[in-house]
Backbone as CSV, one residue per row, in Angstrom:
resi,resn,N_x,N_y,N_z,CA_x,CA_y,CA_z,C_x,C_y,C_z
1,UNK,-10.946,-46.845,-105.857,-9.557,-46.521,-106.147,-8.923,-45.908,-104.910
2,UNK,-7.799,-46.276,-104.806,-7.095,-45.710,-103.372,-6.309,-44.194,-103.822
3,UNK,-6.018,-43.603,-102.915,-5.778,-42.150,-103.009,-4.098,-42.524,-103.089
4,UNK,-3.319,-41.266,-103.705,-2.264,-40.963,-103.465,-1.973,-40.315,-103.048
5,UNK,-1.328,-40.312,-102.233,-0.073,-38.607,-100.907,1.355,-38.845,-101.858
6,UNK,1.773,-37.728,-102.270,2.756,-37.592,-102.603,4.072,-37.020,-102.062
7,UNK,4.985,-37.638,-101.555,6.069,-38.038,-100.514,6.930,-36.576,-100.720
8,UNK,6.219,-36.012,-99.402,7.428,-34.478,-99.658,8.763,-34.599,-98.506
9,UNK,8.519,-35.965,-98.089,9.839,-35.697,-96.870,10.175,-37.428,-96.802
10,UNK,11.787,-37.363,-96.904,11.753,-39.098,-97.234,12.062,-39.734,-95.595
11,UNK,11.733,-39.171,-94.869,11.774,-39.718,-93.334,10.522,-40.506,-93.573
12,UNK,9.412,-40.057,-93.872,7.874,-40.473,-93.755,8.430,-42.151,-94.547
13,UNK,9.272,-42.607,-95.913,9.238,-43.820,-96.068,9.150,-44.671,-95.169
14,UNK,8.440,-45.632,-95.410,7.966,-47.071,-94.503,8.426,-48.286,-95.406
15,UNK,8.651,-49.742,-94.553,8.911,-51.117,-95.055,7.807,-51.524,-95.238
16,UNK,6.236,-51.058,-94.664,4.825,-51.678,-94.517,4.133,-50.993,-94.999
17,UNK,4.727,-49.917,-95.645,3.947,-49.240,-96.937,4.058,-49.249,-98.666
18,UNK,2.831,-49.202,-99.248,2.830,-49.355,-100.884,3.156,-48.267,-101.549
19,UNK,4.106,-48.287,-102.455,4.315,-46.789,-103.091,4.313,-46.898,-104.824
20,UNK,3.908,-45.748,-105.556,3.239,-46.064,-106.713,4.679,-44.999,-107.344
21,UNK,5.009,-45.435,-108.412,6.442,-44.772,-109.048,6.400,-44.993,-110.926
22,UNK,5.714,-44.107,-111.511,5.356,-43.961,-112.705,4.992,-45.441,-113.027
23,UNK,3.721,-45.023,-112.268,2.314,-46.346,-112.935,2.835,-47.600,-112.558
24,UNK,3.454,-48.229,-111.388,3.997,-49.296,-110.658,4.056,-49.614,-109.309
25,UNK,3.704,-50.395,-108.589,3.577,-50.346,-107.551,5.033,-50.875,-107.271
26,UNK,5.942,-50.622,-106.066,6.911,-50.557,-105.526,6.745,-50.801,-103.635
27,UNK,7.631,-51.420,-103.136,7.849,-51.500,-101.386,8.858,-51.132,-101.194
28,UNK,9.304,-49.980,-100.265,10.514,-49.319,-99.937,11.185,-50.364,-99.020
29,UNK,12.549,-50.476,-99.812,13.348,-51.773,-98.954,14.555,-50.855,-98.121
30,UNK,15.385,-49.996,-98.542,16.121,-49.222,-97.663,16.910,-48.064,-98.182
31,UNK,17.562,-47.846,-97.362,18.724,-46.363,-97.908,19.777,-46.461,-97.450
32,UNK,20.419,-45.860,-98.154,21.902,-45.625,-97.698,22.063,-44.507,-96.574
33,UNK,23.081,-44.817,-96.015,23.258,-43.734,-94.605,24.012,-42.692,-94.904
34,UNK,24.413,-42.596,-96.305,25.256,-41.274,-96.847,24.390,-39.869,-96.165
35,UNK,25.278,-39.590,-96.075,24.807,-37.813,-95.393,24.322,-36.992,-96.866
36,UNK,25.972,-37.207,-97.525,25.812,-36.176,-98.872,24.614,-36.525,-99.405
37,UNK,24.737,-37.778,-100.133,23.843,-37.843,-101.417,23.412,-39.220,-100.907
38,UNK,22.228,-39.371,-100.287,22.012,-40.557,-99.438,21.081,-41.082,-100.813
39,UNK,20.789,-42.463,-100.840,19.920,-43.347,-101.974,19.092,-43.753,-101.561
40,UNK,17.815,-44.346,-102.569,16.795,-44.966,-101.506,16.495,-46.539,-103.053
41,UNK,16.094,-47.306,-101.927,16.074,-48.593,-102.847,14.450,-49.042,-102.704
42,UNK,13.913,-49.185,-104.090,12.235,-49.787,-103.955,12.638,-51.266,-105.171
43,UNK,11.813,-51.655,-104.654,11.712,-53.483,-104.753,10.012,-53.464,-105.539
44,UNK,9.488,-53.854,-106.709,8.716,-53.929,-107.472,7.695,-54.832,-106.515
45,UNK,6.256,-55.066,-106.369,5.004,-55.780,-106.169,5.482,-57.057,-107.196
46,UNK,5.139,-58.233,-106.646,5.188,-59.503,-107.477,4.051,-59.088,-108.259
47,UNK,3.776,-59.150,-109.620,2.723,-59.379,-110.275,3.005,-58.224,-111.434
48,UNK,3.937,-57.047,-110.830,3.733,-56.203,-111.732,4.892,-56.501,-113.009
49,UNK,5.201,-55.486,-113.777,5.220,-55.555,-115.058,7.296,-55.305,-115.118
50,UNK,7.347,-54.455,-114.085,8.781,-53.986,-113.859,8.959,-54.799,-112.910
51,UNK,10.102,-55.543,-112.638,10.881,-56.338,-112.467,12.220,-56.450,-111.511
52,UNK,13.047,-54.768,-111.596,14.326,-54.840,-111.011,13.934,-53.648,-109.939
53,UNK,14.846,-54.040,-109.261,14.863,-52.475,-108.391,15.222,-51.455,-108.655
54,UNK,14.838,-50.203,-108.148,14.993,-48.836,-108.473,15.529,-48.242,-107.586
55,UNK,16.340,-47.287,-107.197,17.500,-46.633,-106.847,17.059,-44.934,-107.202
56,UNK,16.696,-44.703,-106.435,16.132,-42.888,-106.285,17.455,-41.948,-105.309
57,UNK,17.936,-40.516,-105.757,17.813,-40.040,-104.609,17.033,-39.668,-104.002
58,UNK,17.541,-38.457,-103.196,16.283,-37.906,-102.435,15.102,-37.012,-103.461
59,UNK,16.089,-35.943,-104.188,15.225,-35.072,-104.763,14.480,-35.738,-106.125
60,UNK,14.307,-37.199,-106.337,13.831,-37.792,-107.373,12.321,-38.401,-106.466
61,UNK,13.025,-38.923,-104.933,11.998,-39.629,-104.370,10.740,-38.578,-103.915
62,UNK,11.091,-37.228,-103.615,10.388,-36.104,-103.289,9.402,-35.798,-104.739
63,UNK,10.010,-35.902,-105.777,8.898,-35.571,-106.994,8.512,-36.727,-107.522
64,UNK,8.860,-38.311,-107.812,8.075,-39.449,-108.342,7.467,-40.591,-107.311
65,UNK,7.618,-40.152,-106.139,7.479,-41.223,-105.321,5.895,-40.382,-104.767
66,UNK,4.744,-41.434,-104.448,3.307,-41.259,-104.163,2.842,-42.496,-103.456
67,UNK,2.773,-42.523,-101.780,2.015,-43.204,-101.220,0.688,-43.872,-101.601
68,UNK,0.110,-45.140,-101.672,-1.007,-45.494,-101.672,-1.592,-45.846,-100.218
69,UNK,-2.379,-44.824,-100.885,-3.132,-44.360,-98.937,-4.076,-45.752,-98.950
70,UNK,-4.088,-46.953,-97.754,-5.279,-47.784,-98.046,-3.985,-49.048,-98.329
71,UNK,-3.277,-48.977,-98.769,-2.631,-50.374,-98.747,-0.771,-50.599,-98.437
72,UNK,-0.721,-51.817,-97.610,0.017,-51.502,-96.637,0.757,-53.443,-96.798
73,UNK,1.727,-53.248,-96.668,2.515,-54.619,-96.731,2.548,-55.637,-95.189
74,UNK,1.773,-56.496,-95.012,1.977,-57.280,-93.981,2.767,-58.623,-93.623
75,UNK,3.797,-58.625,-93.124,5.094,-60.156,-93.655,4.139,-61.127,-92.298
76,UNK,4.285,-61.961,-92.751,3.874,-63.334,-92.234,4.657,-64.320,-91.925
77,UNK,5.093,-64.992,-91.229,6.460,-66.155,-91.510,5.769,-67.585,-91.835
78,UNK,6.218,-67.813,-92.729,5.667,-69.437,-93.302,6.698,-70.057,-92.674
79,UNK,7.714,-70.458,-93.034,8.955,-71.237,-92.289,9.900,-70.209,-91.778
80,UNK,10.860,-71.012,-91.321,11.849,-70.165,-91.374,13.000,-69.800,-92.199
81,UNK,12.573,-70.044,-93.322,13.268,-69.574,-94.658,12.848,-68.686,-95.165
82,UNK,11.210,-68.671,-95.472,10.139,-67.832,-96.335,9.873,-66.684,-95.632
83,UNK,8.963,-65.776,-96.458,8.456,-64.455,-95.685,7.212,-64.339,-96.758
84,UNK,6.174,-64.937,-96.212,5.050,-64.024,-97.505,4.556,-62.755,-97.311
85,UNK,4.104,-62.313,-98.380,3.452,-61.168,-98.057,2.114,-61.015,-98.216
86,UNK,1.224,-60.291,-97.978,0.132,-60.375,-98.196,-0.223,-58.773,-98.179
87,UNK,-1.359,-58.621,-99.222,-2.100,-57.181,-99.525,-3.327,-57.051,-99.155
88,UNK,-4.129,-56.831,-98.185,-5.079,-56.542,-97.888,-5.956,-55.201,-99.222
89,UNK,-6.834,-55.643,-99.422,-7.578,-55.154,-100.493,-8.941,-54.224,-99.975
């Protein structure tokens, strides 16, 4: 089983990292550049069970958001249309 770090500073988010968000795996896709009340957007793992994207602020991403230490998103280019991904296990 891979470990979790649980995200106390949302600078540390990564595009090539896996993040686990009440029992789901999630890939951090981006944020808003708001100063005030800046947002952060995660994009669901194909396979899992949830479906749409999720929309955190900060002080939501600081208490539900948990790194999976050990697995890490790698893009590949198939054409130049596609992007796969792949999970190293």
């Amino acid at each position: 089983m891979n470990n979790l770090t649980l995200i106390h500073d949302t600078t540390l988010l990564s595009r090539s990292k896996i993040y686990q968000i009440n029992h789901t795996l999630y890939k951090f896709v981006t944020s808003t550049t708001d100063v005030r009340a800046p947002q952060y957007y995660f994009r669901p793992l194909p396979g899992q069970r949830k479906k749409a994207d999720l929309q955190l602020n900060a002080a939501n991403v600081k208490r539900r958001v948990w790194e999976v230490q050990g697995m890490n998103t790698h893009a590949s280019v198939v054409s130049t249309q596609y992007v796969q991904l792949a999970l190293p296990l």
